[in-house]
C-alpha positions in Angstrom: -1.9 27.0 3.0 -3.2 30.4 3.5 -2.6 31.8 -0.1 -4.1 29.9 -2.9 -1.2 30.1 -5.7 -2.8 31.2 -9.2 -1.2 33.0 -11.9 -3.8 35.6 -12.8 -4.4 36.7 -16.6 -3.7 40.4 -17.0 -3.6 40.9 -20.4 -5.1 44.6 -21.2 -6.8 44.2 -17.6 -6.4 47.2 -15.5 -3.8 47.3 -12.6 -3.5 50.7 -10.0 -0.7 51.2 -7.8 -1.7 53.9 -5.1 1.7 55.4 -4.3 4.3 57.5 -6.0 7.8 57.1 -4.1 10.5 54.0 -4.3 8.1 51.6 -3.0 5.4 51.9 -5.9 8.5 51.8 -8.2 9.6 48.5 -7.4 6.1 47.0 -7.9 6.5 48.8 -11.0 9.4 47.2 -12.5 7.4 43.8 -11.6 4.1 45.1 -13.2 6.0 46.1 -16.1 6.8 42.6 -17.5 3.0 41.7 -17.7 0.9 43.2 -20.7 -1.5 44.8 -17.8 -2.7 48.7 -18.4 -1.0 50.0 -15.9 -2.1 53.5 -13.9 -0.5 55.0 -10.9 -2.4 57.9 -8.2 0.2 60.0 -6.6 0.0 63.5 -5.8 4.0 64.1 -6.1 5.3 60.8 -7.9 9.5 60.7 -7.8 10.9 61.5 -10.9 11.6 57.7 -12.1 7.9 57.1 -12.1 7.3 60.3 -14.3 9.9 59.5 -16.4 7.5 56.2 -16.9 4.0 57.8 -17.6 6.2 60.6 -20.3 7.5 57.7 -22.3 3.8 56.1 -22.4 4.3 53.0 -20.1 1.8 53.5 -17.5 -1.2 56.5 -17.1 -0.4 58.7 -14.1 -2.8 60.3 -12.2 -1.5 63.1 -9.7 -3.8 63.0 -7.1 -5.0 60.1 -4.8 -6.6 57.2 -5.1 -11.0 58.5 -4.9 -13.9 56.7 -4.7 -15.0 55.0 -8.3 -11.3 55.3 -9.6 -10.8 51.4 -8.9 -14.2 50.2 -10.5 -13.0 47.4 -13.1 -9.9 47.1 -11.9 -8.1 43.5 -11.4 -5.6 44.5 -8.7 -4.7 47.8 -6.7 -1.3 48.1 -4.9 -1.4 50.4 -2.1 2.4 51.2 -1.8 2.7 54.1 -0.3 4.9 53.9 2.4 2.8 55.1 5.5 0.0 53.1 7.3 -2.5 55.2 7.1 -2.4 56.5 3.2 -2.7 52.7 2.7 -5.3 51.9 4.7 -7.5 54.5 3.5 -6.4 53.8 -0.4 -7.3 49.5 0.0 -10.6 50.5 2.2 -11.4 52.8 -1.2 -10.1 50.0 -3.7 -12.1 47.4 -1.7 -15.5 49.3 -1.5 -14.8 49.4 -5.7 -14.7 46.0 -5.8 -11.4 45.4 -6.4 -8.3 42.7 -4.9 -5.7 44.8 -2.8 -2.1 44.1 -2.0 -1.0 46.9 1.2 2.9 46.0 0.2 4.9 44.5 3.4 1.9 43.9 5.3 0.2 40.7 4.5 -2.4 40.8 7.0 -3.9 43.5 5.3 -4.0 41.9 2.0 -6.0 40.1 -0.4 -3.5 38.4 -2.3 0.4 38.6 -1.7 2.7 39.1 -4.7 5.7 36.0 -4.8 9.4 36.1 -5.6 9.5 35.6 -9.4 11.7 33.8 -11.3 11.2 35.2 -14.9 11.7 33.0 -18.1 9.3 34.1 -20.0 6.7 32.2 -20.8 7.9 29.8 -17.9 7.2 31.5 -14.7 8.4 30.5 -11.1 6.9 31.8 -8.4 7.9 31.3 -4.6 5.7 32.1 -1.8 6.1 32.0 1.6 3.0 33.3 3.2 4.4 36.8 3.3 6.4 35.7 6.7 9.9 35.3 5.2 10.8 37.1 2.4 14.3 36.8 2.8 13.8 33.5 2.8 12.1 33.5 -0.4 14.6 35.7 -2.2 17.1 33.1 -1.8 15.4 30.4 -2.9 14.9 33.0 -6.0 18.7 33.3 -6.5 19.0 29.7 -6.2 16.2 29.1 -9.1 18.2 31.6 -11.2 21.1 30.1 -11.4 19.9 26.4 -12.1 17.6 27.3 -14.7 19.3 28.6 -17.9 18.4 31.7 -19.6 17.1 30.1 -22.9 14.6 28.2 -21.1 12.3 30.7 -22.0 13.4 30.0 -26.1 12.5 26.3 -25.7 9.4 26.9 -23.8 8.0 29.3 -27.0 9.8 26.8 -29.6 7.9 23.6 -27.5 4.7 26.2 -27.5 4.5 25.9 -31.6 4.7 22.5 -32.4 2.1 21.8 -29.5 -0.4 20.7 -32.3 2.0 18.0 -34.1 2.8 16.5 -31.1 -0.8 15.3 -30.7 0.0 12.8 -32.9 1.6 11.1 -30.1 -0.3 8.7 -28.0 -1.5 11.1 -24.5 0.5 9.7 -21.2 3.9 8.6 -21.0 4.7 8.3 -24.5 3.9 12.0 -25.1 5.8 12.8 -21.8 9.1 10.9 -22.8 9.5 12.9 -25.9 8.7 16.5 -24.2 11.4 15.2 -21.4 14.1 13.8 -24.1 13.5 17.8 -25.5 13.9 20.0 -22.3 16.4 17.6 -21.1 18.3 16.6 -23.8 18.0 17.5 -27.5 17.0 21.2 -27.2 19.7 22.3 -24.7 22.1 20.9 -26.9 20.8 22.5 -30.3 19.9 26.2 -28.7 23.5 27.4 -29.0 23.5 26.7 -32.5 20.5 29.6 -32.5 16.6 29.3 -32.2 16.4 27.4 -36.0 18.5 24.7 -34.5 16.0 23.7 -31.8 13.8 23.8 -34.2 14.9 21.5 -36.3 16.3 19.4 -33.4 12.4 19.3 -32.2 11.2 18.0 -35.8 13.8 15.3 -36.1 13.1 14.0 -32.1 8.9 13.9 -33.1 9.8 11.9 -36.1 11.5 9.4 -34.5 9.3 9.6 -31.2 6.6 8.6 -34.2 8.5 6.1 -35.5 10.0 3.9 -33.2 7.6 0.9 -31.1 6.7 2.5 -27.9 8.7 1.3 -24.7 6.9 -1.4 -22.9 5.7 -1.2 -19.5 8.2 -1.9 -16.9 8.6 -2.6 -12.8 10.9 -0.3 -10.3 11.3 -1.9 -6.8 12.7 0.7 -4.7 13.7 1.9 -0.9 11.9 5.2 0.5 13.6 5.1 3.0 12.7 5.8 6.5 10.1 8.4 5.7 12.0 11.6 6.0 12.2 12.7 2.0 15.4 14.1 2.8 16.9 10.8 3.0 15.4 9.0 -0.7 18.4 8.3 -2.8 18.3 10.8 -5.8 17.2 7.4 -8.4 14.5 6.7 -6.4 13.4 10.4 -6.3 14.2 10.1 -9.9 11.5 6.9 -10.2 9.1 9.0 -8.3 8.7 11.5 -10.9 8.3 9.1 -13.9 6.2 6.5 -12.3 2.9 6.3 -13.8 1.5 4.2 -10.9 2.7 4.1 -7.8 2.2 0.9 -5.5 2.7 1.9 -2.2 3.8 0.7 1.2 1.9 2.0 4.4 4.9 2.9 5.9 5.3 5.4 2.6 4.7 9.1 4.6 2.9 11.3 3.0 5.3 13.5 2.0 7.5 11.5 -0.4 4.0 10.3 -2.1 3.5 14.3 -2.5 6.9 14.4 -4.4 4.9 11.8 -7.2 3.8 13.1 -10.2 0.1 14.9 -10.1 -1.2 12.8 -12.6 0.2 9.4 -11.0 -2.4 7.0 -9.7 -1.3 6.2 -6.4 -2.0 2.4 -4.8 -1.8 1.6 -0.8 -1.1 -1.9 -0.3 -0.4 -1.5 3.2 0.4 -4.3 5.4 0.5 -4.3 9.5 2.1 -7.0 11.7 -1.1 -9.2 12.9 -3.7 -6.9 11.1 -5.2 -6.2 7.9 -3.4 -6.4 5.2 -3.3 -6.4 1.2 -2.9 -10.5 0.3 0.5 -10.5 -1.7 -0.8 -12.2 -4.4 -2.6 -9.2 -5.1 0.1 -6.7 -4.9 1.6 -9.1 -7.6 -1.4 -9.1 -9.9 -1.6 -4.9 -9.8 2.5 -4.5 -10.8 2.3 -7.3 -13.6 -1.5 -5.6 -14.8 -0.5 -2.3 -14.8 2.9 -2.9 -16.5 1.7 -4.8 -18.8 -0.8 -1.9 -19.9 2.3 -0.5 -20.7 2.4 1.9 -17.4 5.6 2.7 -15.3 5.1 1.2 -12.4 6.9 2.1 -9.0 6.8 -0.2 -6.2 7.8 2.0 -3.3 8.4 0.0 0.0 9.6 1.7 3.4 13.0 1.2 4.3 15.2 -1.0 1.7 13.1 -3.3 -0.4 15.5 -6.1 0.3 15.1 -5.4 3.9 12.2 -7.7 5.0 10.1 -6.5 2.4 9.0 -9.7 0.7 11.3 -8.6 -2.6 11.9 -12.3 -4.1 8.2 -12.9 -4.0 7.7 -9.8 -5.9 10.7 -10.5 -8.2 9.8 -14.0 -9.0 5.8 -12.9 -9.8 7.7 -10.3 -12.5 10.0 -12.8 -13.8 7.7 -15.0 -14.1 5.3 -12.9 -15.9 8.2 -11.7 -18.1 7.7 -8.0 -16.6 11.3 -6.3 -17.1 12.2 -4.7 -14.0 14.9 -3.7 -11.6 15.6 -2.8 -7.9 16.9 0.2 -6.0 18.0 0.4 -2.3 16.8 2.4 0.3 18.2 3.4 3.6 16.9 1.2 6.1 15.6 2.0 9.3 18.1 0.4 11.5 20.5 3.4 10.1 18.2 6.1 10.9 18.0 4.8 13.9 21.2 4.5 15.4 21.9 7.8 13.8 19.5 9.4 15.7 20.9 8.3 19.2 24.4 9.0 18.3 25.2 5.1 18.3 27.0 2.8 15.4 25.5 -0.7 14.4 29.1 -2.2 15.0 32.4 -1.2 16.7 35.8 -2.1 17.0 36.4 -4.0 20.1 32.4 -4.8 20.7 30.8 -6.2 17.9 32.5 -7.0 14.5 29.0 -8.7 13.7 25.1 -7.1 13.7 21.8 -8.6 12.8 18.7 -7.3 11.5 15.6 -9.7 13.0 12.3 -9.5 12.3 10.0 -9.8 15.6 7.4 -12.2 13.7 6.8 -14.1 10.6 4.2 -15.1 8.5 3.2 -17.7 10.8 3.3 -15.3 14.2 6.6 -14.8 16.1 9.7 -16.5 14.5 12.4 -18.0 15.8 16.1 -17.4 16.3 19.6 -18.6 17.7 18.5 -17.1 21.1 21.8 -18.4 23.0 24.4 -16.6 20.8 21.8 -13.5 20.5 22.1 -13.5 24.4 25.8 -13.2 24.6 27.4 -9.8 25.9 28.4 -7.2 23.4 25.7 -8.5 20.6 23.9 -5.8 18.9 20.9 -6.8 16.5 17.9 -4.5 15.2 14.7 -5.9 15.6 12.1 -4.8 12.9 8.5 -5.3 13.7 9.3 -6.0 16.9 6.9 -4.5 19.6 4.2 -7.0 20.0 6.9 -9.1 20.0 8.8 -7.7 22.5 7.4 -9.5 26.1 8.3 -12.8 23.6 11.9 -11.6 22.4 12.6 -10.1 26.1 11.5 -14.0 27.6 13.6 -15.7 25.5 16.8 -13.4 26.0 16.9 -13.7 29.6 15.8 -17.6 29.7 19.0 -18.1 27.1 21.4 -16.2 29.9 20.8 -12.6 28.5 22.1 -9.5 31.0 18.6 -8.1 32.1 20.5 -4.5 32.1 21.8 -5.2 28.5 20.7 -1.4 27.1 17.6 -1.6 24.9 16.6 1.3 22.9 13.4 1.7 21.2 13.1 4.0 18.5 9.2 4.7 17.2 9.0 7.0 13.5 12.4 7.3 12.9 13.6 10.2 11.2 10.8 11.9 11.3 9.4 14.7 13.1 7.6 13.0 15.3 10.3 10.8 16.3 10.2 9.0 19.9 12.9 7.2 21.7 12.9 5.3 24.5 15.7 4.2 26.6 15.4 1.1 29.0 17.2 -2.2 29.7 16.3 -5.6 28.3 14.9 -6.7 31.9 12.5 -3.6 31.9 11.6 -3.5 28.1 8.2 -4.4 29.4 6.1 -3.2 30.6 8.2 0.0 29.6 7.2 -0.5 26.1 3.3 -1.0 26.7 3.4 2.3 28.8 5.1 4.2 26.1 2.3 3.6 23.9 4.0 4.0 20.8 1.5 3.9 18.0 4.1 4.2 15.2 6.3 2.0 13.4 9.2 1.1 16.3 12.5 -0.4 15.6 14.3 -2.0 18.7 17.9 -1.7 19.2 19.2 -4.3 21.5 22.5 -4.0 23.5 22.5 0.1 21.8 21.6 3.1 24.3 21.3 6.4 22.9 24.8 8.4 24.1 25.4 10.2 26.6 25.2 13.9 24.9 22.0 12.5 23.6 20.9 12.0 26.8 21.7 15.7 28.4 20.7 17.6 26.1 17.9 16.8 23.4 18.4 20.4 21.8 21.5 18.5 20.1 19.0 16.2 18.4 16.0 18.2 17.4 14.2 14.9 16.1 14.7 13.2 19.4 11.7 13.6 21.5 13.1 12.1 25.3 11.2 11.3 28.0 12.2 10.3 31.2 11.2 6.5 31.5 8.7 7.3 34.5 6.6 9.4 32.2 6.7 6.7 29.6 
């Protein structure tokens, strides 16, 4: 992040735009909805901008920018329309001490100015580093037609009864009843007129007042395979409500960022034959924390029912008489074979797949090798790369093909996505060479297809590598 977002108090503060043609205008029209003191330097100013200064909204000055004429101002525009009257008006502005925007040419700037969405007193304001304004005037157009045009009503009604709503407990039961407003009760009373919302507020604070507060409660959900993209909308949902979140270490870092600022946020990160949080633990922080009366998010990767432990978890919270509920996740196995163009099952192959994990809690587990082995069997095996030299010997001692297609398949969905395609009789030491240092799900009897293979540009997210190089 280059640009630091602020919003920037300019009540009465003074604000210069250097320039007099249609480029100073349009900053004008911007500058116009703040309560700055506007004043403009232009030595021939188009006949819009006069029209501006005669009805009193803005001084004009018809000459150019001098030395001293910026001293005290908060911002100077230099929109002039040619390089080098712009230069020399931000080089004067600067020396006076004051922030300069040179409009469309953000290397020369001090601050950029961001596509606005104005419902006043709620402000959106999209930025894009100055490098795609197009881009950002989209997005603009997009925020204007979610966001309705009384927002701004509800925002000054919410604004008045700020002090009577400190009444209400700080935290979640003060959140609930500004949500139930915006969301619920005040869009449906603002057609009725401003008094309306009003008296819808009053009536929703009295019973907000009233009524026991909700008790703590448990979400178990899915994140997925780490791209945010691909969270279900509930869980995305959870993630905004959840006072604590209590977090998986296969969580990425940006669905976390989609959690609210104020959330605490809890790794309890386990890895296959390393450290790990005991479970025991994880189930005394959901059952303390919701019991404290906190919303508490359990976010696992994947799908919580996918070996993620979830009975434990649910029998610790029914046990302690925690109310709670569950929410799937896409699980990595379907990332997976998405990304390499490949099915789990198919007509004529396999009307059967199975998800294995490549080690329990006692070290590699067991399974029915001998039917496992047979031709056309596709399974997905989670957790599976120290386990692979183990799963590999017990495939081809049980009659397994050794060029049954293997495909490996490290951070999927994400950006930095790997795949490796091999055979079950060269799955090592191909997998130790690859080096994969990510999560890695391994699909056996599934190679990626062929287009996959040719041409990567069809997959962005799939990094190949020729096996050698692996």
């Amino acid at each position: 992040m280059q640009h630091f977002p602020i919003f920037l108090d300019l009540d009465q503060a003074r604000v210069i735009v250097a320039g007099g043609g249609d480029c100073a205008l349009a900053k004008l029209r911007l500058l116009r909805k703040t309560r700055a003191r506007i004043e403009v330097h232009a030595t021939d100013p188009i006949p819009a901008i006069a029209a501006l200064a005669e009805a009193g909204h803005l001084v004009l000055h018809r000459r150019p920018l001098t030395p001293g004429d910026a001293t005290g101002a908060r911002l100077v525009y230099a929109a002039h329309d040619d390089a080098a009257a712009d230069a020399g008006a931000a080089e004067i502005a600067r020396a006076d001490g004051a922030l300069v925007n040179v409009v469309d040419t953000p290397a020369a700037c001090d601050f950029i100015t961001p596509a606005i969405v104005d419902r006043d007193p709620v402000t959106v304001a999209i930025g894009t580093e100055g490098t795609a304004p197009v881009l950002a005037r989209r997005i603009k157009a997009d925020l204007e037609a979610r966001l309705p045009a009384g927002l701004g009503i509800l925002a000054r009604i919410g604004a008045a009864f700020r002090d009577r709503v400190a009444l209400l407990p700080a935290g979640a039961r003060r959140r609930d009843f500004w949500a139930e407003f915006y969301d619920d009760a005040g869009p449906r009373a603002l057609p009725h007129g401003a008094a309306a919302a009003e008296a819808a507020l009053g009536a929703l604070l009295h019973r907000h007042l009233t009524e026991a507060p909700a008790p703590g409660r448990v979400d178990i959900a899915g994140a997925g395979p780490g791209d945010p993209e691909l969270l279900t909308l509930r869980t995305r949902r959870l993630l905004d409500a959840a006072d604590v979140v209590i977090h998986d270490r296969l969580v990425t870092p940006e669905i976390l960022e989609l959690a609210r600022r104020e959330a605490q946020l809890i790794p309890v990160g386990k890895e296959g034959f390393g450290a790990s949080v005991p479970q025991a633990d994880i189930h005394r922080l959901m059952i303390d924390h919701a019991r404290a009366g906190a919303r508490v998010l359990r976010l696992k990767g994947g799908d919580p029912a996918v070996f993620g432990r979830l009975d434990e978890e649910l029998d610790a919270l029914q046990a302690a008489g925690i109310p709670h509920d569950v929410h799937p996740g896409l699980t990595a196995a379907s990332a997976a074979v998405a990304s390499i163009g490949q099915s789990l099952t198919r007509r004529d192959r396999n009307s059967a797949v199975r998800l294995l994990t490549g080690h329990d809690t006692k070290g590699f587990t067991d399974h029915d090798w001998r039917s496992l082995a047979r031709p056309g069997e596709v399974a997905a095996i989670y957790m599976g790369k120290r386990a692979a030299r183990f799963v590999q010997g017990r495939l081809l001692m049980h009659g397994a093909d050794p060029a049954t297609p293997v495909t490996v398949v490290e951070n999927a969905s994400r950006p930095d996505q790997r795949v490796l395609d091999t055979t079950l009789g060269a799955l090592e030491p191909a997998l130790t060479r690859a080096r994969l240092t990510g999560p890695a799900l391994i699909l056996l009897g599934l190679a990626p297809r062929a287009a996959q293979r040719r041409d990567s540009d069809l997959m962005p997210r799939l990094h190949r590598q020729p096996q050698e190089a692996l």
